[in-house]
N, C-alpha and C positions, 0 to 999 in steps of 0.2 A: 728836578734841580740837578746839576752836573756840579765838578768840583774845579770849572774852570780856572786855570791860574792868572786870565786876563781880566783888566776894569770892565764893570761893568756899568754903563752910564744910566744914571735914577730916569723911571718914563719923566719924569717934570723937567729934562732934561733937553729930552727928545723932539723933533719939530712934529707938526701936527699928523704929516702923514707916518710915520714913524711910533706916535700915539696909537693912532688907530689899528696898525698892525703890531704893535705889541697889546690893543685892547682881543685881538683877535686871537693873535697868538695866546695869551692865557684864558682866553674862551673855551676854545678848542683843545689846545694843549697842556692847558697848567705850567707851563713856563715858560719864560721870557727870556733868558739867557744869552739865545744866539742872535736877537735885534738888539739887546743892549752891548754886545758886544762890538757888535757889525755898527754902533752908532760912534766910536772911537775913530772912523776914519768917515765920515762925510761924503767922499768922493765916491769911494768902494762900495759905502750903502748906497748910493746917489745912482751908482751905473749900476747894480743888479738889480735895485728896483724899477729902475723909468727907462733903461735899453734895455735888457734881459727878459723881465717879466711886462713891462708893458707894450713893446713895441717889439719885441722876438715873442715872447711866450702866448700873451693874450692878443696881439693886433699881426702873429707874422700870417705867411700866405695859407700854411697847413692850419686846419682848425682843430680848437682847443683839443675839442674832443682826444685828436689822437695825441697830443703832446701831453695831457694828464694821463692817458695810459703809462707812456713809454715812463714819467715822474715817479706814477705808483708801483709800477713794474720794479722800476730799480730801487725806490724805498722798503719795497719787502724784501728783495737780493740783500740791498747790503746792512739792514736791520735795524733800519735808524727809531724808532719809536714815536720821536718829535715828529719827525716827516712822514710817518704811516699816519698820524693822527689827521696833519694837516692836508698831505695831501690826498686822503680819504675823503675829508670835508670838502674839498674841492671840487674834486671831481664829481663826487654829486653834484655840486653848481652848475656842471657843465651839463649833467646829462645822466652823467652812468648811472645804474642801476644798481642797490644791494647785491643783486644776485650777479651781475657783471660782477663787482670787485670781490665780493666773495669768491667767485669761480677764476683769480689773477692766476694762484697757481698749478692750475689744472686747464689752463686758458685753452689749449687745444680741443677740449674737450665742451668748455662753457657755452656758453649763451654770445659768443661777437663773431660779427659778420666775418667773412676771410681780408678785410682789409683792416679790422680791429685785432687779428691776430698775427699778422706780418706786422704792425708798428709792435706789437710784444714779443714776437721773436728779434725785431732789432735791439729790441732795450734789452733783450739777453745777451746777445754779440756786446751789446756796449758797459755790461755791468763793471764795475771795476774788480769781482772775483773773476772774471773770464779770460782769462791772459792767453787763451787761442782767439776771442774773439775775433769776427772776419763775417765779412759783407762775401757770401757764396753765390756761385751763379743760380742756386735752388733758393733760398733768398730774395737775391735781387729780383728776381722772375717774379716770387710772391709780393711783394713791393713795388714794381713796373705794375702788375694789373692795376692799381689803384693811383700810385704815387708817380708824380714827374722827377727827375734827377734832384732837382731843385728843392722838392719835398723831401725828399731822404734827406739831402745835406741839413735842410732844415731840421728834421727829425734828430739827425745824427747828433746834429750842435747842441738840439737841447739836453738830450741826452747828455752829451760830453759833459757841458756846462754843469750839470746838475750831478754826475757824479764827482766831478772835481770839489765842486764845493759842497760835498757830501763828507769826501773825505778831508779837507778843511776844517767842516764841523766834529771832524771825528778827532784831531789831533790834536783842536786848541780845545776840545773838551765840549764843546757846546749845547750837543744833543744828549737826551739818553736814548740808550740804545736795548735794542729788543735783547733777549738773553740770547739768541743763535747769532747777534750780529761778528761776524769774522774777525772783524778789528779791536783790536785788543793792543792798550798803549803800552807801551815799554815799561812806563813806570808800573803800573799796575798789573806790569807779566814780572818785574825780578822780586 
């Protein structure tokens, strides 16, 4: 539970598909927070759920597979807890294996093919702690073997997207957060 300062709207509140991801949400993660929060504007929840996750995340051209790497990649970067629970469960959906996500941060080293490791060195470029991140011609090259331009942008966007509203969740309070996570709010730094 977080100590967000926004309304939080009752699940009997919520419309049906918005039920069922907060019945998921406290399955997996024991709080509900950032859908009741996200259900205060309609629209906002309306487009991250049905263009972002269903028709970018789970129907775009790249498959799942590598769009939950890059998800959980940058869920352990930036520490979010809520998002490591869920998109741990996730990505098993998709496929990955224990010992894939067990081995995310030592991934050079783990059990993924070399086209499972250039989508996790991009989600490194794209973390939001990485402020030299940068698409390199050593990189791109290990990215070309596998991905078309179009894949990367794809890649890149989800990434993008998901850090952004990573840190979203991190300011209006929504998530909790691992203990190494970096962000740390103002009010609870003075």
């Amino acid at each position: 539970m977080t100590n967000t300062l926004m309304n939080r709207v009752p699940r009997e509140q919520l419309s049906p598909e918005q039920q069922a991801g907060w019945d998921r949400s406290k399955a997996i993660c024991e709080d509900t927070t950032i859908l009741e929060v996200f259900a205060n504007s309609p629209k906002a929840s309306k487009m991250f759920a049905q263009h972002f996750y269903k028709e970018l995340f789970f129907e775009g051209d790249v498959p799942r597979r590598y769009k939950e790497l890059v998800r959980y990649r940058l869920s352990l970067i930036h520490g979010c807890h809520y998002c490591n629970l869920n998109n741990r469960a996730s990505s098993k959906e998709a496929g990955l294996t224990e010992a894939e996500l067990d081995a995310m941060e030592d991934y050079e080293n783990g059990p993924f093919s070399d086209a499972d490791k250039a989508v996790i060195a991009l989600a490194e470029q794209l973390a939001l702690t990485n402020m030299a991140g940068s698409l390199t011609p050593a990189l791109y090259a290990r990215l070309k073997q596998h991905f078309s331009d179009g894949d990367i942008v794809e890649l890149s966007m989800v990434g993008s997207i998901l850090g952004g509203m990573n840190k979203m969740a991190f300011v209006l309070d929504l998530v909790a957060k691992e203990e190494y996570c970096p962000f740390v709010p103002q009010r609870a730094a003075e």
